[in-house]
N, C-alpha and C positions, 0 to 999 in steps of 0.2 A: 716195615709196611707203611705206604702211605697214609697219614691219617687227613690231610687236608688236598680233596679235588680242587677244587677252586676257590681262589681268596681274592675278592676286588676290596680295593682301598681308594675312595672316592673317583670311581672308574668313571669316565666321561668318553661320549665321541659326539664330534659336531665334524657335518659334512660340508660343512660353510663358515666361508671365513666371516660374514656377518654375526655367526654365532648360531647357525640353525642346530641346537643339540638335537639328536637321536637318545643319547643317555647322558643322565647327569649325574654327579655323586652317587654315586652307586657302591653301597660298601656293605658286603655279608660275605660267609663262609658255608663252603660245600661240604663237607666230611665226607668222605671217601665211602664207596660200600652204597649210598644212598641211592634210589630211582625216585629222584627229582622233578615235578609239575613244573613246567615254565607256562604261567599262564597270564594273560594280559586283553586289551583287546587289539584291532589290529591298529596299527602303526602305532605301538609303544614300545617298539623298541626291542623284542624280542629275539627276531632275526642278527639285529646287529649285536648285543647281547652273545649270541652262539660263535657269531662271526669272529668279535674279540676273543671269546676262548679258545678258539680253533686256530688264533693266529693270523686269520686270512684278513683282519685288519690291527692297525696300532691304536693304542688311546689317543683321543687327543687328549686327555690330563687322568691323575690319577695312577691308579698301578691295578696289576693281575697278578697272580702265579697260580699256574696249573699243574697238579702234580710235584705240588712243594718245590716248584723252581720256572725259572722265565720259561715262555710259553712254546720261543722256538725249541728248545730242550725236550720238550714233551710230545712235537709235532709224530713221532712216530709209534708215539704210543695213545693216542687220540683217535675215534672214528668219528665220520662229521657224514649224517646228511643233509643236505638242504635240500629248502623248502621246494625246489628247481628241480632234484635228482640229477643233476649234470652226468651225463655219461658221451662217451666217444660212438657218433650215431651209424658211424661206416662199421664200426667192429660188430662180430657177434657175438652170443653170450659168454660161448667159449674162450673166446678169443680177449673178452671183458677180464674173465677172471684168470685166466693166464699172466693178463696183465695184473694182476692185482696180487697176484703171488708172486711175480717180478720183483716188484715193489717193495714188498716187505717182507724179504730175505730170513727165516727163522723166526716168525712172526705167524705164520699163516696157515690155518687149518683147511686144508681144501672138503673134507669131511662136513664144516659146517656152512660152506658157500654153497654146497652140491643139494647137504639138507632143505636150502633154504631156496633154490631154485626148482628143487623139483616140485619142491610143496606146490609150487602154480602151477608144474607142467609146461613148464619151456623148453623149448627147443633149441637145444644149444648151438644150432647154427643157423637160428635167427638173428639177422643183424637189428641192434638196439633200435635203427630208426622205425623199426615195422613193429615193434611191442605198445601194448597200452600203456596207459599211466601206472595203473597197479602192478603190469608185470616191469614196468622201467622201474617201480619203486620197490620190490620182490630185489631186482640184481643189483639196487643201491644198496637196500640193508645187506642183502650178500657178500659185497664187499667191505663193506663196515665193519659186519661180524668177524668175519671171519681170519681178518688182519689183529682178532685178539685183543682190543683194546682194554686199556686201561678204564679210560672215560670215553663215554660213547653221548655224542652231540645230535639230538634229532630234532630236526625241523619240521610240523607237522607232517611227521614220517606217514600215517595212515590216511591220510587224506582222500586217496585215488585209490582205495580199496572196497573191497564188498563186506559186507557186516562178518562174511565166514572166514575170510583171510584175514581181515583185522584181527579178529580173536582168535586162530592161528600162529600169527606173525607175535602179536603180542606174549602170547604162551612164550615163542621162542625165546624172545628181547626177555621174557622174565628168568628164564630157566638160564640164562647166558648172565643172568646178572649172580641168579645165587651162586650157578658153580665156578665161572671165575673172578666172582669178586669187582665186576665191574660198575662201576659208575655210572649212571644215565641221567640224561638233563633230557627230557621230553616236553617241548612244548606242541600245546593242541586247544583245539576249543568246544572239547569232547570231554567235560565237565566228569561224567561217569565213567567213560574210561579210565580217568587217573586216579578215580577215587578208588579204583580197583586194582590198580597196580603198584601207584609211587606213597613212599612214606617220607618224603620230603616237600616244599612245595616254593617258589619264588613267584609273584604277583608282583609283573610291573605294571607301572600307569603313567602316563606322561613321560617315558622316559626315566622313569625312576621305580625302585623299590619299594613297594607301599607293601608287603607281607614276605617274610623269610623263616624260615624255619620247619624240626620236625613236623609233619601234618595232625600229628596229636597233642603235641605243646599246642598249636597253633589252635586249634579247635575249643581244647581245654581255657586257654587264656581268653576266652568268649562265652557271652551267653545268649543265647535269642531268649528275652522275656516280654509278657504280654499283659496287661492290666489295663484299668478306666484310663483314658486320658487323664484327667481332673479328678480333686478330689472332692470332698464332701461341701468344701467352699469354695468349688468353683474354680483354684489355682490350678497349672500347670503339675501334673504329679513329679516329684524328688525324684531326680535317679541320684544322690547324692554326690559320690567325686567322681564317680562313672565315665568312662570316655564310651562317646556315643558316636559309636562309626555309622548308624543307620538309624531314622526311627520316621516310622509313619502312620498317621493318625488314620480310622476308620467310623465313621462317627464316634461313639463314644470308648470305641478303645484305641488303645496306642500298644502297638509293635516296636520293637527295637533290639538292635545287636549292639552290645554292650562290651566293654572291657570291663568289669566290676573290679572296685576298688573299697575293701572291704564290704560289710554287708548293706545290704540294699535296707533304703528307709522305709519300705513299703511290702507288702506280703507280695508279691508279684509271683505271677505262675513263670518257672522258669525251665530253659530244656537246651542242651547242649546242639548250638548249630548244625547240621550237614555240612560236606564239604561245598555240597554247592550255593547252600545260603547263606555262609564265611565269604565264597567267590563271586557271589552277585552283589552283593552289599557293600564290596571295599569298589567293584567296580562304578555301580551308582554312585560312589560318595568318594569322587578321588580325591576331594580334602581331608578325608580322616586319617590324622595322626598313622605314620607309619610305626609296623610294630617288627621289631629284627628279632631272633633268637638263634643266639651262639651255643647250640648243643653241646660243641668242643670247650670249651673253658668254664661253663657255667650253665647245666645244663636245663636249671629252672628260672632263670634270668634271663628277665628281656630288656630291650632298650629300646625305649619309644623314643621316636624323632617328631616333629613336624614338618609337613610337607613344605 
């Protein structure tokens, strides 16, 4: 059984030969089985990020392997949607996934394209060009799923959908993960959505890695604490070796997300962050120290970088 989805080793791509990076050193591990956050804000890099695992571009420096081996190797066991939905706009839906069972010869469940089209109520011989966004995005996952994937790549797959068909669609993408064991990388900027489905999470920012790991290591290796700014003479209050991803003063108190590094010098009231006040904080503060965590080889062990 696979135990590693995706392994980048200082993965890079620059779309210009001046040097303009999209991604740079980029280096964590997927373990297999996981429904993975890809979260960022826009233009860091996420899209190109999917794009390199799916193959449809090369590094410019660095390495990848998907599915413990080079990534063309994997291409027929991979589903990708993008951020786009590309589909062929003279075909109809029928006629869509005809083609997609074409394609992937002993691979393909027509049972879970059919699930996944009727859920909207399409009309199978409507041509793609006359569908909305939600129902064009309805016969992308259709064909993603249903080709069986091992690792399944979405690009904010929900986006063009209604609050009822998102938590729908999601159900399925969830239920498709436990029974066959698939892999999902979901990026969105639907904060509560993922905090409801994935237990993994990647946070790029500038084109780089600035958060990796399971989302309960990830959480756990944090603290939101709150106490006086200053102490009783007036200093600055101790967070002592503390690496301080966030802190902000309110007149007399001070807030802060914290990495604690043994115990704090000060009684400070403390409380294990949300996933979204972990996601706001590293976003505010794209200087703070990147933190990786290798679930596969050491699974309480992190490695802090600097940006």
């Amino acid at each position: 059984m696979t135990r590693t989805a995706i392994e980048a080793r200082g993965l890079g791509k620059s779309f210009s030969r001046r040097g303009g990076w999209a991604l740079r050193e980029c280096t964590f591990r997927l373990p297999a089985g996981r429904v993975c956050a890809l979260v960022g804000p826009n233009g860091a890099g996420k899209s190109t990020l999917l794009a390199l695992v799916a193959g449809l571009l090369a590094p410019s420096e660095g390495s990848i392997t998907v599915l413990d081996g080079p990534t063309v190797h994997a291409r027929s066991r991979i589903g990708f949607v993008a951020q786009d939905k590309p589909l062929y706009p003279q075909l109809t839906v029928a006629e869509t996934l005809r083609m997609g069972a074409d394609l992937n010869p002993g691979r393909w469940d027509p049972a879970i394209a059919d699930r996944v089209v009727t859920g909207g109520k399409l009309d199978p011989g409507a041509r793609v060009r006359t569908l909305s966004g939600g129902q064009r995005t309805r016969v992308a996952l259709a064909l993603a799923l249903a080709k069986l994937p091992e690792l399944l790549l979405l690009d904010e797959p929900m986006a063009a959908l209604d609050p009822l068909a998102r938590h729908e669609l999601m159900g399925a993408l969830m239920a498709t993960a436990a029974q066959q064991g698939t892999t999902i990388v979901m990026s969105s900027h639907v904060i509560a959505e993922l905090e409801d489905s994935c237990d993994h999470m990647l946070l790029v920012g500038d084109g780089r890695v600035r958060l990796a790991g399971d989302i309960d290591d990830l959480l756990a290796a944090h603290l939101l604490i709150t106490g006086p700014a200053h102490d009783s003479n007036g200093a600055v209050s101790d967070l002592g070796m503390s690496t301080v991803v966030e802190s902000r003063t309110a007149g007399r108190q001070l807030t802060a997300l914290i990495r604690p590094v043994g115990p704090l010098p000060h009684a400070w009231q403390t409380r294990e962050p949300s996933l979204e006040a972990l996601v706001l904080a590293h976003l505010r503060s794209p200087s703070a120290p990147a933190l990786v965590l290798d679930p596969i080889s050491a699974p309480a062990v992190s490695q802090e970088t600097t940006a």
